[in-house]
Backbone atoms as SQL, in Angstrom:
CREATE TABLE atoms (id INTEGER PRIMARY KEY, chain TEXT, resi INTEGER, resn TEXT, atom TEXT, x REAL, y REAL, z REAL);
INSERT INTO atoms VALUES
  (1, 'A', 1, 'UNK', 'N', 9.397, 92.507, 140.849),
  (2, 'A', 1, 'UNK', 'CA', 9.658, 91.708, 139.662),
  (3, 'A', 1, 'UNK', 'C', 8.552, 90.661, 139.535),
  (4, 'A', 2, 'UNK', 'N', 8.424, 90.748, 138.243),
  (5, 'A', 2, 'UNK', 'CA', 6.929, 89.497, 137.934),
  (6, 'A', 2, 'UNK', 'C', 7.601, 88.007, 137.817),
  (7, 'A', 3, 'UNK', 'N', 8.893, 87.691, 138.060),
  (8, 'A', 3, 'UNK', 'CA', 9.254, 86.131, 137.838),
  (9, 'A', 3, 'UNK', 'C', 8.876, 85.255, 138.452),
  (10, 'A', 4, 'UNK', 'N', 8.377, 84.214, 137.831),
  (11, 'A', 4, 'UNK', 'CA', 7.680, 82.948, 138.958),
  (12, 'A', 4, 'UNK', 'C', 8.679, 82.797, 139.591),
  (13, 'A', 5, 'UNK', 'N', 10.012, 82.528, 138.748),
  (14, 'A', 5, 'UNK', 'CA', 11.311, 81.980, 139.618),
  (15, 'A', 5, 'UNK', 'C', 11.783, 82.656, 140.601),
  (16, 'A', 6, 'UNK', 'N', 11.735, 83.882, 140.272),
  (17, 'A', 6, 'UNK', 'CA', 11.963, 84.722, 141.654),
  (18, 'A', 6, 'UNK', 'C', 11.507, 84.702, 143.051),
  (19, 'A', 7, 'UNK', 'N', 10.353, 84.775, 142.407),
  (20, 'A', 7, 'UNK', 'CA', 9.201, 84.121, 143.633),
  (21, 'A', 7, 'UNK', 'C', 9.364, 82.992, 144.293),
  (22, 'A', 8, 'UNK', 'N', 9.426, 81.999, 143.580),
  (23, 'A', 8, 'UNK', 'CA', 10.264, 80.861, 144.574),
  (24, 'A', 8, 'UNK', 'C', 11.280, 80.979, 144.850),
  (25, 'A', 9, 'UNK', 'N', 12.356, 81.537, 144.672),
  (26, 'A', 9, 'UNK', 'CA', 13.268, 81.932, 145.178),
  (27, 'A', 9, 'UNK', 'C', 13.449, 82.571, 146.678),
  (28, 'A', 10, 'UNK', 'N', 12.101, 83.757, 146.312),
  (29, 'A', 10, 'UNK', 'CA', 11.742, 84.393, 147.462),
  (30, 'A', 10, 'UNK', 'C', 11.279, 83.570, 148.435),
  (31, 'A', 11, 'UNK', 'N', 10.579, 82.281, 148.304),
  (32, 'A', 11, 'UNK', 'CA', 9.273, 81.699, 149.291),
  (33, 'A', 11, 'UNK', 'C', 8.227, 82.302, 149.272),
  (34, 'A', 12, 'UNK', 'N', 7.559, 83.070, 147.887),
  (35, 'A', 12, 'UNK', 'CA', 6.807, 83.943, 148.052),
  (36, 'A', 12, 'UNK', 'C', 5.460, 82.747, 147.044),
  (37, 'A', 13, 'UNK', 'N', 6.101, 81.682, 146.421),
  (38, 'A', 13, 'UNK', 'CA', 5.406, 80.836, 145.821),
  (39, 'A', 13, 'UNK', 'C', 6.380, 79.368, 146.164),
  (40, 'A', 14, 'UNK', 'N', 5.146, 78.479, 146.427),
  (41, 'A', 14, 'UNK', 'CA', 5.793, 76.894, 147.230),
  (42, 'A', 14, 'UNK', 'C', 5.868, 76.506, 145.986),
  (43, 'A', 15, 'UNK', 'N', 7.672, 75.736, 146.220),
  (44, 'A', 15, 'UNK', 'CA', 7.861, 74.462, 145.483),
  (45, 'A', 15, 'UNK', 'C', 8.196, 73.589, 145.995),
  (46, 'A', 16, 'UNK', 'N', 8.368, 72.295, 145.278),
  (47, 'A', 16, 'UNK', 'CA', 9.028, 71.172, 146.532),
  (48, 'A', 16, 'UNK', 'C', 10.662, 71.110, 145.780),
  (49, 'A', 17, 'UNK', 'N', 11.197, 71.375, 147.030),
  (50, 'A', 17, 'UNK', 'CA', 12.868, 71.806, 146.806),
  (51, 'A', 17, 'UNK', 'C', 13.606, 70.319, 146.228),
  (52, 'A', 18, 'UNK', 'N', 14.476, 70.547, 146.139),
  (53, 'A', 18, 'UNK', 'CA', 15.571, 69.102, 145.917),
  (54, 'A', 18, 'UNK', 'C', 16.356, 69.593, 146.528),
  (55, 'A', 19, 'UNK', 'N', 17.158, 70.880, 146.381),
  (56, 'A', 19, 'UNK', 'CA', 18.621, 71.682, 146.884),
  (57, 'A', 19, 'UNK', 'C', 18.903, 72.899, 147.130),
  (58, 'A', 20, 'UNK', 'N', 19.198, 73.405, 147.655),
  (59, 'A', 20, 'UNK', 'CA', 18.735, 74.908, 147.336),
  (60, 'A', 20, 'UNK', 'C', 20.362, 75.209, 148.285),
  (61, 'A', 21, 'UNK', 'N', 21.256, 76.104, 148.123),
  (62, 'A', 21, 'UNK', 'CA', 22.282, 76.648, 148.560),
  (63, 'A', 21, 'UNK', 'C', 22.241, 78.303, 148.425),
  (64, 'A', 22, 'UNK', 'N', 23.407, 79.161, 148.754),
  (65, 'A', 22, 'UNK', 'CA', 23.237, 79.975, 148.250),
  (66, 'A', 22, 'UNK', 'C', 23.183, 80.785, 146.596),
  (67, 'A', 23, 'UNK', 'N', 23.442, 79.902, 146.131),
  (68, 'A', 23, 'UNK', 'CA', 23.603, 80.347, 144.608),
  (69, 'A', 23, 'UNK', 'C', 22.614, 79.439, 143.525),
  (70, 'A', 24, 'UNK', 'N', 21.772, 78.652, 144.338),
  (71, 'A', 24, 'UNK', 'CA', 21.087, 77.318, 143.700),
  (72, 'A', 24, 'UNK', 'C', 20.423, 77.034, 144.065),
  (73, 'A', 25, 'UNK', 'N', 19.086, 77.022, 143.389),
  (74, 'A', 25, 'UNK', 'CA', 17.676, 76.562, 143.938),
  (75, 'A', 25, 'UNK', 'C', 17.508, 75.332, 142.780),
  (76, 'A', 26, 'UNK', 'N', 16.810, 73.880, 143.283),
  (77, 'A', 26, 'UNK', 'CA', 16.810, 73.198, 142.250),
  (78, 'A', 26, 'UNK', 'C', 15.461, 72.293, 142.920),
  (79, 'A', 27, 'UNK', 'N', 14.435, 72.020, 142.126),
  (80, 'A', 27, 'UNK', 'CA', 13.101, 71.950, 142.329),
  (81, 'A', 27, 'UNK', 'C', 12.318, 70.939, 141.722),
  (82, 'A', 28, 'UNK', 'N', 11.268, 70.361, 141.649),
  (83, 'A', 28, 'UNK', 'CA', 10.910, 69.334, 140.617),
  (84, 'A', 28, 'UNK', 'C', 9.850, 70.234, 139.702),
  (85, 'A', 29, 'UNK', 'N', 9.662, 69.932, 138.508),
  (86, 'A', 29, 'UNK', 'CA', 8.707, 70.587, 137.686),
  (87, 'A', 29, 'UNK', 'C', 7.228, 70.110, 138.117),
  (88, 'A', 30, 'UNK', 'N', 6.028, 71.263, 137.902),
  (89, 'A', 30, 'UNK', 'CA', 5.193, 70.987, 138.066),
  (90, 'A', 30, 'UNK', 'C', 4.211, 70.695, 136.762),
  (91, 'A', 31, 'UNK', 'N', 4.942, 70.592, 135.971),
  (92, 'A', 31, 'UNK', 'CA', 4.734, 69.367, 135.026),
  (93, 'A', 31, 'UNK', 'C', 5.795, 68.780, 134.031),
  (94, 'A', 32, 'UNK', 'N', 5.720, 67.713, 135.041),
  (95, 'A', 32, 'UNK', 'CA', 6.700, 66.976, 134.371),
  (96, 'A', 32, 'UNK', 'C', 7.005, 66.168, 132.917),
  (97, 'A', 33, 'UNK', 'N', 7.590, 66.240, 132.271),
  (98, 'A', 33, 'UNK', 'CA', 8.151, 65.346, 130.871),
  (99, 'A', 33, 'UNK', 'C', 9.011, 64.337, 131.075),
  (100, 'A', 34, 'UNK', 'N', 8.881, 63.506, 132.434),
  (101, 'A', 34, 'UNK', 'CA', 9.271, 62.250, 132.686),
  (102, 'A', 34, 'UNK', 'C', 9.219, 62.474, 133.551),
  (103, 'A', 35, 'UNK', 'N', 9.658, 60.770, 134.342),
  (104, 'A', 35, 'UNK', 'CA', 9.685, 60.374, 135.689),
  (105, 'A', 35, 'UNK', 'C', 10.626, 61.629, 136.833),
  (106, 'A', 36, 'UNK', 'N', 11.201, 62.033, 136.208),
  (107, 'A', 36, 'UNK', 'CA', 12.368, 62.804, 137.214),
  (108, 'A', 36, 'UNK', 'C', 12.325, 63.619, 136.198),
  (109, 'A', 37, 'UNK', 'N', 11.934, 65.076, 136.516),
  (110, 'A', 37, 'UNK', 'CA', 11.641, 66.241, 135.841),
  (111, 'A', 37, 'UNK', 'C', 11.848, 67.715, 137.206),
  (112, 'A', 38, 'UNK', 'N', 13.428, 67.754, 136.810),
  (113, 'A', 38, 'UNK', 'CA', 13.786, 68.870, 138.090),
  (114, 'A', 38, 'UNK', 'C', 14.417, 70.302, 137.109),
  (115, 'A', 39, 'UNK', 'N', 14.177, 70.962, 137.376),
  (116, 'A', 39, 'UNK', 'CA', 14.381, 72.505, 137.557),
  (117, 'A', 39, 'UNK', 'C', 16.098, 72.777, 138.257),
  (118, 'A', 40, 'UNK', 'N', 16.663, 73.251, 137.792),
  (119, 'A', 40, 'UNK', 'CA', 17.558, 73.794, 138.341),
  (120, 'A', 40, 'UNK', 'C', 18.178, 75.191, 137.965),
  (121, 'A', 41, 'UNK', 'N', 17.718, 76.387, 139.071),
  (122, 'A', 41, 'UNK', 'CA', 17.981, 77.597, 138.356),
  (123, 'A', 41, 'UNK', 'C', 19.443, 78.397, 138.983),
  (124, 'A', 42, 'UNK', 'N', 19.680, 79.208, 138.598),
  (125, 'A', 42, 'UNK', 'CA', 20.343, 80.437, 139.460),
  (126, 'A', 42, 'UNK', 'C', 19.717, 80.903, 140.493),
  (127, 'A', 43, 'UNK', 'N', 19.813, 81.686, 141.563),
  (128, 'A', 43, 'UNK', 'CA', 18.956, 82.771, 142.456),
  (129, 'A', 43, 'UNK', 'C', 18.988, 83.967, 142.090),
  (130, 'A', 44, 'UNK', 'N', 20.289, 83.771, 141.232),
  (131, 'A', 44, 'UNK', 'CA', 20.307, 85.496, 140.756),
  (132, 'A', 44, 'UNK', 'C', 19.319, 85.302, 139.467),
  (133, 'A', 45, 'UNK', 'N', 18.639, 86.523, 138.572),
  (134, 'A', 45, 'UNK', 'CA', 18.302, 86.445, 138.205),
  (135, 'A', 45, 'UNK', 'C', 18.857, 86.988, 136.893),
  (136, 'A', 46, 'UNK', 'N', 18.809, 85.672, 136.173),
  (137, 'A', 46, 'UNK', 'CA', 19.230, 85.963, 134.531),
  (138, 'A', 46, 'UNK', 'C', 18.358, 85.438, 133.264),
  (139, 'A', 47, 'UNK', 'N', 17.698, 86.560, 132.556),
  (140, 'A', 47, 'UNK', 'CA', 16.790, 86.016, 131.838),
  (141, 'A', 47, 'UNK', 'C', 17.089, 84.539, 131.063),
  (142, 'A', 48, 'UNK', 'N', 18.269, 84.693, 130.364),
  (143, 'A', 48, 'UNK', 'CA', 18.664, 83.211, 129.390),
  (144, 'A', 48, 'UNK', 'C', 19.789, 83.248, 129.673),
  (145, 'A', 49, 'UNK', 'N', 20.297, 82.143, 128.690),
  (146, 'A', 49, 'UNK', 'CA', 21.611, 81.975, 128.502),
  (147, 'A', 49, 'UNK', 'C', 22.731, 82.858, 127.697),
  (148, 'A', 50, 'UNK', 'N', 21.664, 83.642, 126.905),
  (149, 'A', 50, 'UNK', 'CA', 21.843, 84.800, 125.813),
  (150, 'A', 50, 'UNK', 'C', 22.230, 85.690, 126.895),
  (151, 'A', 51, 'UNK', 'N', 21.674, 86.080, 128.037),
  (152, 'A', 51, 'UNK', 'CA', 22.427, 87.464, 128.625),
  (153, 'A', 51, 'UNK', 'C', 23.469, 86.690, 129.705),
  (154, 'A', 52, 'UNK', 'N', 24.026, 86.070, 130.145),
  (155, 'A', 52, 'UNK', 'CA', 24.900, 85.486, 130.431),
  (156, 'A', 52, 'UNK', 'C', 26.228, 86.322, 130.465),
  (157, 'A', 53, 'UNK', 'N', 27.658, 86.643, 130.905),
  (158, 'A', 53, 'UNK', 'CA', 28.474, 87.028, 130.632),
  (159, 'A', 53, 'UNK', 'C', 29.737, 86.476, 131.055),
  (160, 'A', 54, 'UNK', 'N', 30.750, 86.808, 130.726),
  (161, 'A', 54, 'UNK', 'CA', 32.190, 86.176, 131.206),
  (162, 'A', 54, 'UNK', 'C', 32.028, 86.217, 132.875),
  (163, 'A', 55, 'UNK', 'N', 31.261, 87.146, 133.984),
  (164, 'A', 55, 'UNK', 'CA', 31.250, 87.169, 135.017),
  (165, 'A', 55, 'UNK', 'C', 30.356, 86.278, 135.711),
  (166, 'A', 56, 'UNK', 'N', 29.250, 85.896, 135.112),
  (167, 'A', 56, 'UNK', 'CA', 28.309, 84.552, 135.380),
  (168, 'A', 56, 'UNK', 'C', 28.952, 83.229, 134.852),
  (169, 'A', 57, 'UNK', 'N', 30.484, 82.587, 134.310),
  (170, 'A', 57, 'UNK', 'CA', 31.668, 81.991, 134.351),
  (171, 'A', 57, 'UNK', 'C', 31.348, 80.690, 135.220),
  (172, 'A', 58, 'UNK', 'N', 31.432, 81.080, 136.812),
  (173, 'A', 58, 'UNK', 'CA', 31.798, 80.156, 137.684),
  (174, 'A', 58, 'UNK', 'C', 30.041, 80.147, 138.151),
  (175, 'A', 59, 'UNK', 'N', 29.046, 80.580, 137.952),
  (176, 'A', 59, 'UNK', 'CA', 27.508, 80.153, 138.399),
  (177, 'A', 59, 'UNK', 'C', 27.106, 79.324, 137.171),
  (178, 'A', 60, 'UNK', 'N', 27.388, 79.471, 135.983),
  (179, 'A', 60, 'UNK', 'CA', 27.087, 78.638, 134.879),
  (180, 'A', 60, 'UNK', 'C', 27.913, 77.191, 135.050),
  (181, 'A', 61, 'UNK', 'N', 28.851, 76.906, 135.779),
  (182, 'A', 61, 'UNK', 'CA', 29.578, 75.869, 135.855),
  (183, 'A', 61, 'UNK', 'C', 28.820, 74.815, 137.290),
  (184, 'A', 62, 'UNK', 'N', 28.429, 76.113, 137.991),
  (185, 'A', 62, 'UNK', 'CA', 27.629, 75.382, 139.083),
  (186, 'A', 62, 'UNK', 'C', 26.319, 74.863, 138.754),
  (187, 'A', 63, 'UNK', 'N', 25.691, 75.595, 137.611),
  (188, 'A', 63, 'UNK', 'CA', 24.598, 74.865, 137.658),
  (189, 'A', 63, 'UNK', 'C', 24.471, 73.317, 136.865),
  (190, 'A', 64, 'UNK', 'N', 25.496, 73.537, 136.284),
  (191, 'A', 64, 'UNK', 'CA', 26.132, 71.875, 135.343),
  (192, 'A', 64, 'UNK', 'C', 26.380, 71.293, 136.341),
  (193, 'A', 65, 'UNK', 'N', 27.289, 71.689, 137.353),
  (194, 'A', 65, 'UNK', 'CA', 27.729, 70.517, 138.424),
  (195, 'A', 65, 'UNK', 'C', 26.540, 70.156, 139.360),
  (196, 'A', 66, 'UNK', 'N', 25.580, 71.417, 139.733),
  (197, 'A', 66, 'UNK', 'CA', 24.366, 70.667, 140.527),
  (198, 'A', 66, 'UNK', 'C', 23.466, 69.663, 139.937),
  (199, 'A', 67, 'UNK', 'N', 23.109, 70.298, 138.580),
  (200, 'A', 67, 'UNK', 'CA', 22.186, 69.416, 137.908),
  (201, 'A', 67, 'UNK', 'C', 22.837, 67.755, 137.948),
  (202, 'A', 68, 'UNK', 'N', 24.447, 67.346, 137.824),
  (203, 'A', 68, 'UNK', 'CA', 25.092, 66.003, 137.558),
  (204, 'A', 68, 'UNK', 'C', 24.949, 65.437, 138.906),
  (205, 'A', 69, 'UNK', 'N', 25.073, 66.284, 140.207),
  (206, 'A', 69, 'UNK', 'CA', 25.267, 65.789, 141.288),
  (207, 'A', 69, 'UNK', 'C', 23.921, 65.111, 141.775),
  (208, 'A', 70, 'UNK', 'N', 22.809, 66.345, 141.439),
  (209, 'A', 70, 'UNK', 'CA', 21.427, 65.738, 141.754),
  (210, 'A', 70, 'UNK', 'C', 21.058, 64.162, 141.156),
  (211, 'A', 71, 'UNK', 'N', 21.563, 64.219, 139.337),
  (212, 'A', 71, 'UNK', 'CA', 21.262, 63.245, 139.301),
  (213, 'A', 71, 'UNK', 'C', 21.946, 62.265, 139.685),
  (214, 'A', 72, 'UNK', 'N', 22.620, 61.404, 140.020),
  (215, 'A', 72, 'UNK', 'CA', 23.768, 60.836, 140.966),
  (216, 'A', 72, 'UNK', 'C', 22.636, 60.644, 141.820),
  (217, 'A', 73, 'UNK', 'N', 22.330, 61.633, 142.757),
  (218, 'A', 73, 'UNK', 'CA', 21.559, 61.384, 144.001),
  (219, 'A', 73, 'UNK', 'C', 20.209, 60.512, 143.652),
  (220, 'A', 74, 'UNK', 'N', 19.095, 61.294, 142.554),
  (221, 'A', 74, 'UNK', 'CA', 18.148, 60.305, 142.080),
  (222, 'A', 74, 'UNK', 'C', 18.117, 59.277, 141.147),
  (223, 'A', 75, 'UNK', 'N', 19.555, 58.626, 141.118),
  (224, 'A', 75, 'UNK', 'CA', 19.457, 57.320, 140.513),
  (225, 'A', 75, 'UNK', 'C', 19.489, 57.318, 139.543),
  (226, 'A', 76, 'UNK', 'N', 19.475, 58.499, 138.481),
  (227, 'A', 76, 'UNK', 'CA', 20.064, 58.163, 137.027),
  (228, 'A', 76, 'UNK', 'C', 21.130, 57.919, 136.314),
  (229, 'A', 77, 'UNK', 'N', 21.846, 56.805, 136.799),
  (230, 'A', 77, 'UNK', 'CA', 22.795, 56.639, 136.633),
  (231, 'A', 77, 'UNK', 'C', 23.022, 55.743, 135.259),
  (232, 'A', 78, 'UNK', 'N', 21.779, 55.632, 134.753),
  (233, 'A', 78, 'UNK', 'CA', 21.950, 54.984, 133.562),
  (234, 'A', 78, 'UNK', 'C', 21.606, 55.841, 132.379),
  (235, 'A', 79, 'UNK', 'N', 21.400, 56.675, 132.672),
  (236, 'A', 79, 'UNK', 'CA', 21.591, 58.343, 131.853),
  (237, 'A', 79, 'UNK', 'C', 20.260, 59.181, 132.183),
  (238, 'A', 80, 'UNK', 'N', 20.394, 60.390, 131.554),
  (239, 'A', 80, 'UNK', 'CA', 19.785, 61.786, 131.876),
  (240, 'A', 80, 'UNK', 'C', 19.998, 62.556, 131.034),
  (241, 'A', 81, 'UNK', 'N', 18.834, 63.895, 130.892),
  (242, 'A', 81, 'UNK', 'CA', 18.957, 64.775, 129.793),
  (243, 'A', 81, 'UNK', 'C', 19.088, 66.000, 130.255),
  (244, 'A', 82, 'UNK', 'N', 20.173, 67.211, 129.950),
  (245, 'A', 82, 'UNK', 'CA', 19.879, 68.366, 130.222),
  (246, 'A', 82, 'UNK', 'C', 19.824, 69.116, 129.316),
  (247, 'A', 83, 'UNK', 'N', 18.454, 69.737, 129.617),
  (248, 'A', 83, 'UNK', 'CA', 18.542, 71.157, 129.112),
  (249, 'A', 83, 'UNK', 'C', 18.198, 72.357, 129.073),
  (250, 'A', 84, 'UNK', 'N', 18.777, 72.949, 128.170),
  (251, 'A', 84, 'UNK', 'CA', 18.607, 74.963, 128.476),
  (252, 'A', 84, 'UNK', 'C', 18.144, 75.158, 126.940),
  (253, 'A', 85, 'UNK', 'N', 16.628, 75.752, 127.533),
  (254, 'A', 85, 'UNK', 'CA', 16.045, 76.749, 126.209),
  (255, 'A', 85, 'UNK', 'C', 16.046, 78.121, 126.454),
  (256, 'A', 86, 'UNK', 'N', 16.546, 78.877, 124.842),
  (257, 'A', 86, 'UNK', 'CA', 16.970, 80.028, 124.928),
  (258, 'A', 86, 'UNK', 'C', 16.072, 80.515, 124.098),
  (259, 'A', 87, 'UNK', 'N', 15.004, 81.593, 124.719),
  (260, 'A', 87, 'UNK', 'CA', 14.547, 82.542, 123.762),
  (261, 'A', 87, 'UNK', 'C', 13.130, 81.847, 123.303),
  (262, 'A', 88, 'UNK', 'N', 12.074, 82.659, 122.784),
  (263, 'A', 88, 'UNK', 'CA', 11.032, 81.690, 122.256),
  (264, 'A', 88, 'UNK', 'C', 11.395, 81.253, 121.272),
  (265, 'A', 89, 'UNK', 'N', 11.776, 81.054, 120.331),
  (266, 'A', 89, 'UNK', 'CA', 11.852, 80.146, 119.656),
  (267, 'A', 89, 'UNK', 'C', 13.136, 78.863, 120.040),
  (268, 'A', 90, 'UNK', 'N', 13.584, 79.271, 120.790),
  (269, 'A', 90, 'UNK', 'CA', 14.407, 77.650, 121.695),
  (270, 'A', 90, 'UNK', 'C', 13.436, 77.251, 122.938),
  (271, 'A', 91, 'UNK', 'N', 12.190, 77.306, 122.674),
  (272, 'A', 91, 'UNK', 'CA', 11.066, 77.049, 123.860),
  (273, 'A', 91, 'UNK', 'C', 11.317, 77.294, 124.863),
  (274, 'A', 92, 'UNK', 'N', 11.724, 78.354, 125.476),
  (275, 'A', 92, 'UNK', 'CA', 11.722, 79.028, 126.777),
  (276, 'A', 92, 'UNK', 'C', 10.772, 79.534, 127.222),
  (277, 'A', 93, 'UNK', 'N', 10.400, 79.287, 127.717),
  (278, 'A', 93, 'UNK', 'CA', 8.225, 79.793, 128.619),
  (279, 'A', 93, 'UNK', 'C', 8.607, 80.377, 129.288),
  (280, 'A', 94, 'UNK', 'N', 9.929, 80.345, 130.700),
  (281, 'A', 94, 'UNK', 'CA', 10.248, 81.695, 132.005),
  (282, 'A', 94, 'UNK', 'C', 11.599, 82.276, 131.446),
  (283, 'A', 95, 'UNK', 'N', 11.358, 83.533, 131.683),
  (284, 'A', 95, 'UNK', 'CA', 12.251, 84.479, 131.687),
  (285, 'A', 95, 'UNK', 'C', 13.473, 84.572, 132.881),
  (286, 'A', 96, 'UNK', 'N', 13.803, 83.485, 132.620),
  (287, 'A', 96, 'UNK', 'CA', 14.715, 82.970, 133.943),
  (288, 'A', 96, 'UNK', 'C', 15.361, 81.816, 133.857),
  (289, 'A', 97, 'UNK', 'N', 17.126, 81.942, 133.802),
  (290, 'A', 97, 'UNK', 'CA', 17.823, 80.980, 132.982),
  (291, 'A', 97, 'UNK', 'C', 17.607, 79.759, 133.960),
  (292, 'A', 98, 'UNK', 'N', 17.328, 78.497, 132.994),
  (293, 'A', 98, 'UNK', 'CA', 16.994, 77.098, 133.887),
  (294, 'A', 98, 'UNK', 'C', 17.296, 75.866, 133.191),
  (295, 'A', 99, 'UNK', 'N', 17.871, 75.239, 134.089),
  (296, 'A', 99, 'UNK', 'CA', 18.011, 74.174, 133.735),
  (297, 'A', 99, 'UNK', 'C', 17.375, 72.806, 133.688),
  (298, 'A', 100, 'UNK', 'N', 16.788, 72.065, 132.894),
  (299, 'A', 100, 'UNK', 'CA', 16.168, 71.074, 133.318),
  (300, 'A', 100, 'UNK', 'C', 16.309, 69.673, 133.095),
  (301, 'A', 101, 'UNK', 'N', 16.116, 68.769, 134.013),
  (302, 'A', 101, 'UNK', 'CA', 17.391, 67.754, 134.350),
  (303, 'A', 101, 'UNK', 'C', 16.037, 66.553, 134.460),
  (304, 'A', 102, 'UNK', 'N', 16.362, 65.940, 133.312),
  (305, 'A', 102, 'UNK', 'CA', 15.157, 64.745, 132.818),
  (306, 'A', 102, 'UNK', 'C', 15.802, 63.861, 132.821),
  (307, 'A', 103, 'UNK', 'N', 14.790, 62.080, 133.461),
  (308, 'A', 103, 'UNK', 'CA', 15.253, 61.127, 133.538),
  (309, 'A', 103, 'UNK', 'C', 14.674, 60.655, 133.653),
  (310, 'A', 104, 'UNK', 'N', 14.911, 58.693, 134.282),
  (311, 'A', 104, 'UNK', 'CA', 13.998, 58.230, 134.631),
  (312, 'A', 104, 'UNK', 'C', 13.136, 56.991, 133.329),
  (313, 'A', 105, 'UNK', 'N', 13.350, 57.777, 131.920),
  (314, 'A', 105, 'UNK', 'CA', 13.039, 56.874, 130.835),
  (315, 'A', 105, 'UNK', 'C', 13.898, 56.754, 129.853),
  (316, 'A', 106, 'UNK', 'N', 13.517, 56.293, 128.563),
  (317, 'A', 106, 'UNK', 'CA', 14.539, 56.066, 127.747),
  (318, 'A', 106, 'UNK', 'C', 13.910, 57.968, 126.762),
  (319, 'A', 107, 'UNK', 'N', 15.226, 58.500, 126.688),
  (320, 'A', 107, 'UNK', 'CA', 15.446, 59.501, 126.068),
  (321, 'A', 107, 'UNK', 'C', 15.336, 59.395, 123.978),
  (322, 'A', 108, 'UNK', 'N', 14.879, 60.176, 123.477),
  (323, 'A', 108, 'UNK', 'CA', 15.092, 60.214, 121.970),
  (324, 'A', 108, 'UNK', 'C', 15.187, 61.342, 121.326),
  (325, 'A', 109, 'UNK', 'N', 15.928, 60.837, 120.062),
  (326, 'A', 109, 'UNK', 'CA', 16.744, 61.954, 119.492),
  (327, 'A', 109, 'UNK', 'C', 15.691, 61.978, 118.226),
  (328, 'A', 110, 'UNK', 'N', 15.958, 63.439, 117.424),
  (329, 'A', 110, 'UNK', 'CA', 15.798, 64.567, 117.829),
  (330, 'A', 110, 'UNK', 'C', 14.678, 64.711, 119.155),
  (331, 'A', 111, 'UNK', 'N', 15.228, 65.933, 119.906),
  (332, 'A', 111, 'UNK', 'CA', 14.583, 66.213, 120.773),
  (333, 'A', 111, 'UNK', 'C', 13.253, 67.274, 120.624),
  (334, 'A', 112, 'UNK', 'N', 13.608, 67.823, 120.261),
  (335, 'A', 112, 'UNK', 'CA', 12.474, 68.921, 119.807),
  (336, 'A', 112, 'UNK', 'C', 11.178, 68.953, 119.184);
């Protein structure tokens, strides 16, 4: 498989970890869009949120709860942004559902 994410997944490409369990790898971006710019994916591999199913249920719930817990841990406790892009035109660059968990500054709306 050609996925970067996979690949780190594998250890077959270095990232610098934050968490990683069995169902959760969660990473800092290597380029970041703020101070605290982390990655948080599946291990399994699911292109978006679009192929998703009633059986990916309880891994879609984990990756909401890792992404809240992480931040907790790095101090954003005065808020944080998550999000999931679907598809190119919802700016998705990897083919690999992810979450990304921004902080650190003051956030603005619209986002896009």
């Amino acid at each position: 498989m050609d996925c970067i994410f996979c690949k780190i997944v594998a250890g077959t490409i270095p990232a610098k970890k934050v968490r990683e369990d069995e169902l959760i790898l969660a990473f800092h971006d290597i380029e970041p869009k703020a101070p605290k710019h982390i990655l948080v994916i599946p291990k399994k591999h699911l292109v978006s949120l679009a192929d998703a199913t009633a059986a990916d249920e309880a891994l879609l719930g984990r990756l909401l709860l890792t992404a809240g817990e992480i931040a907790r841990e790095e101090g954003l406790g005065k808020g944080y942004r998550i999000v999931i892009s679907t598809g190119p035109e919802g700016g998705q660059t990897v083919d690999h559902l992810h979450v990304h968990l921004l902080g650190g500054r003051q956030m603005h709306w619209p986002p896009g």
